[in-house]
C-alpha positions as CSV (number, residue, x, y, z in Angstrom):
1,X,23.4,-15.2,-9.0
2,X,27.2,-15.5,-8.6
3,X,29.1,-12.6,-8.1
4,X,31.8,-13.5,-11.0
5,X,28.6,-13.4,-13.4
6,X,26.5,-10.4,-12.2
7,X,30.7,-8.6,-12.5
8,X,30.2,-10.1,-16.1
9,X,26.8,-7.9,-16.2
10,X,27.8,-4.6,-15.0
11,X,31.7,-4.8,-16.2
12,X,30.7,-2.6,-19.0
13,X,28.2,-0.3,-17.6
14,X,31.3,0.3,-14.4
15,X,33.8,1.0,-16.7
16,X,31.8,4.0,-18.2
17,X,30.8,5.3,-15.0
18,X,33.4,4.3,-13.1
19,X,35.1,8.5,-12.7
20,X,31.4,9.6,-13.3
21,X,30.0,12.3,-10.1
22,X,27.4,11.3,-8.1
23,X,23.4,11.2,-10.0
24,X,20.9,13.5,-9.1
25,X,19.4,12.1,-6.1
26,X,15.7,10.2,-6.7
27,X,12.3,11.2,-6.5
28,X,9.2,9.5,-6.2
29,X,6.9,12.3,-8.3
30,X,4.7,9.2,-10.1
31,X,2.4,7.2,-8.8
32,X,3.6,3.7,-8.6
33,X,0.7,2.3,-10.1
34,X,1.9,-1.5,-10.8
35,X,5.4,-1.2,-9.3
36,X,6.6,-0.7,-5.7
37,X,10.0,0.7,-4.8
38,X,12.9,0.1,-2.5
39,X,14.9,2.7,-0.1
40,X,18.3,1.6,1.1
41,X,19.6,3.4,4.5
42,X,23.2,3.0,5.7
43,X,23.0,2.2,9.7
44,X,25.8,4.1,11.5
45,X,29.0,3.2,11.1
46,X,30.9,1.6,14.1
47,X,33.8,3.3,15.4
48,X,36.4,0.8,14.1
49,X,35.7,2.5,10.9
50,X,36.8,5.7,12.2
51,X,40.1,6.1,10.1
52,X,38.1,4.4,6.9
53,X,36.7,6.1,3.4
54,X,35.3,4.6,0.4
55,X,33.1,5.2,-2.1
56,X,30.0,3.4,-3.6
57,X,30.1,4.0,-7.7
58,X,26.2,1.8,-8.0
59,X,24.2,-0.5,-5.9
60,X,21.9,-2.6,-7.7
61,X,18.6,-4.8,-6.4
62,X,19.5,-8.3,-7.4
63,X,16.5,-9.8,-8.5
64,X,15.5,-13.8,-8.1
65,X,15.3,-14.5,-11.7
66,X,16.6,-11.4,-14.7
67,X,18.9,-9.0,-14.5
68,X,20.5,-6.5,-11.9
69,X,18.5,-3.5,-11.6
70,X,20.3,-0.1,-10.6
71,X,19.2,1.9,-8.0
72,X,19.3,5.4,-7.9
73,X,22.1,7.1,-5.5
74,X,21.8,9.8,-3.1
75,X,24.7,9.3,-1.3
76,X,27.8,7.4,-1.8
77,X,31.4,8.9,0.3
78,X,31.4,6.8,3.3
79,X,33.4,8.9,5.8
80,X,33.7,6.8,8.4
81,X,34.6,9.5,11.3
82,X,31.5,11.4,10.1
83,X,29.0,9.1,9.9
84,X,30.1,7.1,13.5
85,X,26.3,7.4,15.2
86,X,24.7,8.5,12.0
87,X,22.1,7.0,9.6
88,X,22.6,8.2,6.1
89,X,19.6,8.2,3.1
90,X,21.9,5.8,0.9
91,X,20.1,5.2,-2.4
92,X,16.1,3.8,-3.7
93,X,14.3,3.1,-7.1
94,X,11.6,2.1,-8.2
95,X,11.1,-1.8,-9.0
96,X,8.9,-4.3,-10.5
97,X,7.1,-6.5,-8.6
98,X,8.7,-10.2,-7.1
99,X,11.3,-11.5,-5.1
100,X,15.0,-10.1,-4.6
101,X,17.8,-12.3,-3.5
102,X,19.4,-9.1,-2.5
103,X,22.0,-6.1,-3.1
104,X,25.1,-5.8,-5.1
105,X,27.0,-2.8,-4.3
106,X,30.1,-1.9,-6.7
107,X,33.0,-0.1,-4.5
108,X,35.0,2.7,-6.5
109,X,37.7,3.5,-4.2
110,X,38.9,3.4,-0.4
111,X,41.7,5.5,2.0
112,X,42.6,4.8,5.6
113,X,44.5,7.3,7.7
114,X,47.4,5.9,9.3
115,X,50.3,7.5,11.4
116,X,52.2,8.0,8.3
117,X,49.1,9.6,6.5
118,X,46.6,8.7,4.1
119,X,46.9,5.3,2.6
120,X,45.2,4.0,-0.8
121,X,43.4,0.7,-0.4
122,X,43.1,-2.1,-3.0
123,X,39.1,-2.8,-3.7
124,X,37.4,-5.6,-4.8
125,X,37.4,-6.0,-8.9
126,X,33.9,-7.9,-8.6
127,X,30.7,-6.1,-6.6
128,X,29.9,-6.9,-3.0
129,X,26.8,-8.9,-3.0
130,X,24.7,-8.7,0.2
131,X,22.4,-11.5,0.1
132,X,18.8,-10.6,2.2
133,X,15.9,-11.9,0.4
134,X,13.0,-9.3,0.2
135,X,9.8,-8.9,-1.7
136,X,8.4,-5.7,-3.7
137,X,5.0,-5.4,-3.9
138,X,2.8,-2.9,-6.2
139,X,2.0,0.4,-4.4
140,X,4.4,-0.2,-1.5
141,X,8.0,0.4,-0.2
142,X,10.5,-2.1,1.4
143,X,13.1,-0.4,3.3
144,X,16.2,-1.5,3.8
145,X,19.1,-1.5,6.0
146,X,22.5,-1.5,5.0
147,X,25.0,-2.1,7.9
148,X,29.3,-2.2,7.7
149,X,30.6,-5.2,9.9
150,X,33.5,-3.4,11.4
151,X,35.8,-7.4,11.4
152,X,38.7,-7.3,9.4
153,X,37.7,-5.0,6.7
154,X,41.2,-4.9,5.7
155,X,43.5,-7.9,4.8
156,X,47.3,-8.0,4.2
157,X,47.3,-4.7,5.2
158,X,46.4,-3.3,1.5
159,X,43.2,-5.3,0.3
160,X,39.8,-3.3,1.0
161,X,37.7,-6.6,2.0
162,X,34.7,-5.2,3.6
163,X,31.4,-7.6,4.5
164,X,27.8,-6.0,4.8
165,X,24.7,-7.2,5.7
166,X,21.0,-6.4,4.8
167,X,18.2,-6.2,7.3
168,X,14.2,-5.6,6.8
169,X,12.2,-3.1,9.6
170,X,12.2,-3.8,12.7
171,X,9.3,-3.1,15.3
172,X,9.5,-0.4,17.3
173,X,8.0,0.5,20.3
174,X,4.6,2.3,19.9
175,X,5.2,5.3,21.9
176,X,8.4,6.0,20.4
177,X,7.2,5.8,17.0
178,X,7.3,9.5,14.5
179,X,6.1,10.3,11.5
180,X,6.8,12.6,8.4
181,X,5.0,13.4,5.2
182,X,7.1,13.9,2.2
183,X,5.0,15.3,-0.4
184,X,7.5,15.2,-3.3
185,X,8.6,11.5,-2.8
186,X,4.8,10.3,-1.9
187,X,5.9,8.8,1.2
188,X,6.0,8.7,5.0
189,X,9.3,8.3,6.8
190,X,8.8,6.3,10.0
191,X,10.9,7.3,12.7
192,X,12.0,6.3,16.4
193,X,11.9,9.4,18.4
194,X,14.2,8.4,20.8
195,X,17.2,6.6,18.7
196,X,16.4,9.5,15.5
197,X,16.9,6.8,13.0
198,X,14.5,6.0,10.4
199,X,12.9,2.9,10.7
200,X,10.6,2.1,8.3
201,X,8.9,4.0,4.7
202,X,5.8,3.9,4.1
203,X,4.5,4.5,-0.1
204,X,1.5,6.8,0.2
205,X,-1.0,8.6,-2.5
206,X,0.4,11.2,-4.6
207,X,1.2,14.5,-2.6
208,X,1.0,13.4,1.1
209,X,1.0,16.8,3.6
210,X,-0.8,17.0,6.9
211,X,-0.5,13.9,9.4
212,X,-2.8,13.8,12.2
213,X,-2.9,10.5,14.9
214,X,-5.5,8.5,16.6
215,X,-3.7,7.5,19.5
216,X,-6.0,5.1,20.7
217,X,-6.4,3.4,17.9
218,X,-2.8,3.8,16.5
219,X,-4.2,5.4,13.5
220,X,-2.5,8.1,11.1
221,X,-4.7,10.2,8.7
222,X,-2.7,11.8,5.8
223,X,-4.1,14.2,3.1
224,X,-2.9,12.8,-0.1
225,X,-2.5,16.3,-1.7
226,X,-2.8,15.3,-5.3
227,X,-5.1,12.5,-4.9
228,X,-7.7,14.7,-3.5
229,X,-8.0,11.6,-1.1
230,X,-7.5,11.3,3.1
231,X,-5.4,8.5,3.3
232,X,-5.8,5.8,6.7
233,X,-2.8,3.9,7.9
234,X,-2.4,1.7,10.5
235,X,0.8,2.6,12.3
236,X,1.0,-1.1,13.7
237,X,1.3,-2.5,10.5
238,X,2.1,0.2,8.2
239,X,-0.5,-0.6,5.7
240,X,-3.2,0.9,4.2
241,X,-6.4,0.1,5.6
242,X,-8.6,3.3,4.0
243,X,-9.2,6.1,1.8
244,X,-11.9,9.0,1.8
245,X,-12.6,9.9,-1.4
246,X,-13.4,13.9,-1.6
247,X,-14.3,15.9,-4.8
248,X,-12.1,16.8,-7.9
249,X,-9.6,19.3,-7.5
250,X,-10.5,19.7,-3.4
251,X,-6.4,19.8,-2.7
252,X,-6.5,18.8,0.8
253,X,-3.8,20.2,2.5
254,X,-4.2,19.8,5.9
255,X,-6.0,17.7,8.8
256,X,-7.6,18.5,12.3
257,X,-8.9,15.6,14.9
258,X,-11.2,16.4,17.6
259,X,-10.5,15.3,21.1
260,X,-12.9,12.0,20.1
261,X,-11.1,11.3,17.8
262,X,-14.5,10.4,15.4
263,X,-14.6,14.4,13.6
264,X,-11.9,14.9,11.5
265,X,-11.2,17.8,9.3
266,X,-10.0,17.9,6.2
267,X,-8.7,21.8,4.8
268,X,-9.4,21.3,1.2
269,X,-7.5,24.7,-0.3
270,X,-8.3,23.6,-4.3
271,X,-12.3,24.6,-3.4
272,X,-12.3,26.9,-0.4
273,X,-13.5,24.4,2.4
274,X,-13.3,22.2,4.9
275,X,-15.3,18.6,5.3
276,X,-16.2,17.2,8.1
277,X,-15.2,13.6,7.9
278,X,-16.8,10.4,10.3
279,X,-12.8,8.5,10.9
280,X,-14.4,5.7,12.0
281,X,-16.9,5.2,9.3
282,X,-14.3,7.1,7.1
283,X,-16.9,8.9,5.4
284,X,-17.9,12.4,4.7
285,X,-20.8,14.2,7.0
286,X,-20.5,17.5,5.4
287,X,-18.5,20.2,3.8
288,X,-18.2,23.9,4.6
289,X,-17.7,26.8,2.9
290,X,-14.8,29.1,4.0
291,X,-12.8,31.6,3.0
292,X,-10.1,31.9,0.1
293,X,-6.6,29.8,0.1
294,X,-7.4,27.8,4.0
295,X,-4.1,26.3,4.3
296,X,-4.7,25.0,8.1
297,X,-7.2,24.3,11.0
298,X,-7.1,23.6,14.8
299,X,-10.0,22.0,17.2
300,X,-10.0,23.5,20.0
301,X,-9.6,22.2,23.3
302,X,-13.7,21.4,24.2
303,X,-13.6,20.0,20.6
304,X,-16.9,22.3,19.5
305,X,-15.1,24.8,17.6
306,X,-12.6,24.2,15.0
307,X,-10.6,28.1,13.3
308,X,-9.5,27.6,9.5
309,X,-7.2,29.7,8.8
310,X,-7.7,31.4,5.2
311,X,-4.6,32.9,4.0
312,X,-6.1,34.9,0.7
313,X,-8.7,36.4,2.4
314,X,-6.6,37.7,5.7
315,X,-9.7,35.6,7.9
316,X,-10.6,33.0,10.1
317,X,-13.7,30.7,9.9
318,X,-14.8,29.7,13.5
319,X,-16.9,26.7,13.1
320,X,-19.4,25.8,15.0
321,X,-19.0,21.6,15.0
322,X,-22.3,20.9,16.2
323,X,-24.1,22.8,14.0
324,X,-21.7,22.3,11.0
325,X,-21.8,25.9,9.8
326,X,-19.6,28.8,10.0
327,X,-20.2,30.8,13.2
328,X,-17.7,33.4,12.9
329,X,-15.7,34.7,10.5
330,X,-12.3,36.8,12.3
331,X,-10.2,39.2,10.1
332,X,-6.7,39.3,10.9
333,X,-3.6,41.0,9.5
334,X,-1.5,39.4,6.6
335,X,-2.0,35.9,5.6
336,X,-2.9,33.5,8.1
337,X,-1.4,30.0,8.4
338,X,-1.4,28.4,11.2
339,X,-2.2,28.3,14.7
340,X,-1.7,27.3,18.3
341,X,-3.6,27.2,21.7
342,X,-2.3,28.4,25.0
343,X,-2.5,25.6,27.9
344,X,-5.4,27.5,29.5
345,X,-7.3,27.0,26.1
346,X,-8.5,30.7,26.0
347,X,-6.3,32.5,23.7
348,X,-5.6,31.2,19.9
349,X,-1.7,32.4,18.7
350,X,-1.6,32.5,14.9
351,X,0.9,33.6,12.5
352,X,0.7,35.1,9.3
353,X,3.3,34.8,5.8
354,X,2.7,38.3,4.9
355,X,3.1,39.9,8.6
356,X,5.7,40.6,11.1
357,X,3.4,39.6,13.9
358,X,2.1,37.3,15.9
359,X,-1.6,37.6,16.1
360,X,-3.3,36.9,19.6
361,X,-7.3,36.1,19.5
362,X,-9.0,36.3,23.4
363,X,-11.2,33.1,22.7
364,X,-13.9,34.3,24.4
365,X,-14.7,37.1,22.6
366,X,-13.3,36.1,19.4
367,X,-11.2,38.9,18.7
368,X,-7.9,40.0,18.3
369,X,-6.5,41.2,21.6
370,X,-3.1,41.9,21.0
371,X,0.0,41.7,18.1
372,X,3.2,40.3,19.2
373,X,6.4,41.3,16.9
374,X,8.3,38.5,15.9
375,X,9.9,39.2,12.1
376,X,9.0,37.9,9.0
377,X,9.2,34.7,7.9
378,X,7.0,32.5,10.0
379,X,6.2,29.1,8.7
380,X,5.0,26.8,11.3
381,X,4.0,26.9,15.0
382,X,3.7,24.4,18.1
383,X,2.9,25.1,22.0
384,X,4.2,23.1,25.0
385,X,1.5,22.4,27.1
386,X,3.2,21.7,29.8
387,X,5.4,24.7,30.0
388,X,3.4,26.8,28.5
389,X,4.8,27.7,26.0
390,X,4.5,28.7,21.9
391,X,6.9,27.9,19.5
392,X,7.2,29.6,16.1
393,X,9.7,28.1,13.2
394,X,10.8,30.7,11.4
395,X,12.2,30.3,7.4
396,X,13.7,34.2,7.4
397,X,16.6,33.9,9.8
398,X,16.3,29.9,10.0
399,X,15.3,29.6,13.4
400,X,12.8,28.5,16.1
401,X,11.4,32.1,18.3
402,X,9.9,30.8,22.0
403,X,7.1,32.8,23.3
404,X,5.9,33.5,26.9
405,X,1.7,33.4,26.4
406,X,1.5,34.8,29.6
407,X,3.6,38.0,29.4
408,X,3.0,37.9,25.5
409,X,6.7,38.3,24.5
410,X,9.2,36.3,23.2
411,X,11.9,34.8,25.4
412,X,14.3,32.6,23.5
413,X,15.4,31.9,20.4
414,X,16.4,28.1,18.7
415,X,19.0,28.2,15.6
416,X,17.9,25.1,13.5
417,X,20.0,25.8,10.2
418,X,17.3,25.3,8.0
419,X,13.5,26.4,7.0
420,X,11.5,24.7,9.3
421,X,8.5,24.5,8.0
422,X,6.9,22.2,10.5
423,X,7.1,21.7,14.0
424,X,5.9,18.9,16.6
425,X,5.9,18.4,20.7
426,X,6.7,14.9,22.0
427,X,5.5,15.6,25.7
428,X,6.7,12.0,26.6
429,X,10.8,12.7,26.2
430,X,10.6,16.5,26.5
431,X,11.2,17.4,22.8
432,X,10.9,19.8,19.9
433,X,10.8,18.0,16.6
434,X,11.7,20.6,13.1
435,X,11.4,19.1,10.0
436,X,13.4,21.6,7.4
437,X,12.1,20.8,4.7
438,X,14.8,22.1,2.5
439,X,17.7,20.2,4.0
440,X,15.5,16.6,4.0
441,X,16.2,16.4,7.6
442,X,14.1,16.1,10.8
443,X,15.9,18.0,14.0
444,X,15.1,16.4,17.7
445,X,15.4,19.8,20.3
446,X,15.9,19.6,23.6
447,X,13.1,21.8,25.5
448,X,15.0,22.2,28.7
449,X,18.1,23.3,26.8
450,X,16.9,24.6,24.0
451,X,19.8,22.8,22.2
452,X,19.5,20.8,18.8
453,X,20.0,16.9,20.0
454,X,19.6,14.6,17.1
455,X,18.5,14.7,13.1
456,X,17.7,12.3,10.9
457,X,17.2,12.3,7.2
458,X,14.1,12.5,5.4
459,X,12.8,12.6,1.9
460,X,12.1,15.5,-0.3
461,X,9.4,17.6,0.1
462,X,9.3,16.8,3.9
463,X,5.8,18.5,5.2
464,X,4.5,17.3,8.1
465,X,5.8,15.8,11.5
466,X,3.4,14.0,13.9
467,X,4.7,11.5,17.1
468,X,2.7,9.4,19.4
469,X,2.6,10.5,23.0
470,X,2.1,14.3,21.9
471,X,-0.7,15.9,23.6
């Protein structure tokens, strides 16, 4: 399509829009069914377009045969100072199947700072197109990346002239590859844990929350909420290669892989249990009764136990794996959510929504030992097996609390800025990943500093966060 005909296309849809504010950003709520959708990041900007801002009014998938096909924005003021080293969530829509030619991208305005101060900049009447052939198939997403080629962006000193080009996923190594669920936008953000851009998307079932990894097999397990399903992808390929049906209205909420990575766990909170599920046969063994609202479980560390952690009832179900059954059943204050093990494997840390406190069980007799105060607020924990240490993300007061598990206090304290509902250990680089949900960002912590690296955007409803190379 030539650009002086697809201008003759969207002429009168830009001239209506053309003063209008930003959309509300995007969601992926429906399945797709018989479409699949595209997500368009900007790469960083280079520093040669330090002094440079613009704005993007549309950007439209250009289809091989029919009409443009607007994409949904959820960002569009380039600031080129702010965004030097920094990936930005630039728009995605959901498309019909077939082949695109590429992107046409409609610039509304552009300012450079000189000396003298800030100077206007003539734009292009017609759109930009970026021509990258890519395919969108049903029930999938095709990311793409948009990058600004820093050459001669400006011509006779007035003329806005910039160039762009379009690029498909790369591969990426697998030990620095992350993950995170987004339940709202059905989808898993793939990330590179050491450069914290995203580098891939994923289109899951409806609802997608906990994330656990084979990492010998380079498998990811995902509980598709909604679709009362546990989801198999291949992390290789980023396809899916199985689903494990469970029962109407199950809700499974979160996962739990044994040590042999064959018994997996799924916490199914819309009936009050847990099944145990073969992942290499992907097939369900059993299913276990538990207490009211589970909302998480952890193996531990011999891989015969496994603790749900039911946060109506104020209890935890200890069950015994090998005999499929609940052994024990712990009472605990407040509402239990989640939990962590020490690197000795004998004490179980857990926190609670409606309590102040950390709970500590002694393993060994299964019983609550001793109460640590920490505030309200906790959301998500983590421990650092190889410092020994637990890690509690905290939504009241928007920060990450370190405990001590051998003194039993806490000892430091990690602003993050946002609720972090969900928290991750990549023992390989030494680092604390916090997905805040609210924010759609994922935040990269140094453990030896204690200081927030890197972020990278996400999508809404971020849940989950899982890396290879965590132990």
């Amino acid at each position: 399509m030539s650009p002086l005909r697809l201008y003759c296309i969207l002429l009168p849809a830009l001239a209506v829009i053309s003063c209008a504010s930003l959309g509300p950003a995007y969601r992926y709520k429906a399945p797709l069914i018989d479409r699949g959708e595209a997500i368009i990041y900007l790469q960083p900007m280079p520093q040669e377009a330090n002094p440079l801002n613009f704005t993007i009014a549309r950007i439209f998938a250009l289809p091989a045969e029919g009409e443009p096909i607007e994409l949904w924005p959820v960002f569009n003021a380039i600031n080129g100072a702010q965004l030097v080293g920094l990936q930005k969530h630039l728009a995605g829509g959901v498309l019909p199947p077939g082949v695109y030619s590429g992107l046409a991208l409609q610039i509304q305005k552009a300012l450079i700072m000189t000396p003298e101060g800030e100077v206007a900049l003539f734009v292009p009447p017609q759109p930009i197109v970026v021509n990258h052939p890519f395919t969108i198939t049903r029930q999938s997403a095709q990311a793409l990346f948009l990058s600004f080629n820093p050459a001669k962006f400006i011509t006779d000193e007035v003329q806005f002239t910039p160039v762009f080009s379009l690029a498909a996923p790369g591969r990426v190594l697998t030990n620095l590859t992350g993950l995170v669920t987004n339940a709202d936008a059905n989808s898993i953000s793939v990330f590179n844990t050491r450069t914290m851009q995203i580098v891939d998307v994923i289109a899951t079932g409806q609802g997608p929350q906990g994330i656990v990894l084979d990492q010998r097999r380079a498998r990811a397990y995902v509980a598709a909420a909604r679709d009362d399903a546990v989801e198999v992808y291949d992390i290789f390929q980023g396809g899916l290669i199985g689903r494990i049906r469970l029962n109407f209205k199950d809700r499974p909420v979160e996962l739990a892989l044994a040590p042999d990575a064959r018994t997996l766990l799924s916490v199914n909170q819309g009936s009050n249990s847990v099944s145990i599920l073969d992942a290499r046969s992907m097939f369900e063994v059993a299913r276990i009764g538990v207490g009211e609202g589970p909302t998480s479980a952890v193996i531990g560390p011999s891989g015969l136990r496994a603790f749900v952690f039911n946060s109506r009832s104020s209890t935890i179900s200890v069950i015994d794996l090998t005999q499929r059954g609940v052994a024990v059943t712990i009472g605990v204050e407040g509402a239990p959510l989640r939990g962590a093990f020490n690197l000795r494997g004998d004490k179980l840390f857990v926190i609670s929504s409606a309590s102040p406190n950390l709970t500590v069980i002694d393993l060994s007799r299964l019983a609550v030992v001793k109460t640590i105060f920490i505030g309200m607020g906790a959301v998500s924990i983590t421990a650092d097996l190889q410092l020994d240490q637990i890690f509690v993300g905290k939504q009241i007061g928007q920060e990450v609390v370190v405990i001590d598990p051998q003194s039993l206090v806490f000892v430091d304290t990690i602003a993050v800025g946002g609720n972090p509902v969900y928290l991750a250990i990549d023992s390989q680089e030494r680092s604390l990943f916090a997905a805040l949900s609210d924010r759609r960002i994922l935040q990269k912590v140094d453990l030896t500093s204690k200081k927030i690296i890197a972020r990278v955007e996400v999508d809404q409803g971020a849940f989950a966060v899982a890396v290879m190379g965590k132990r």
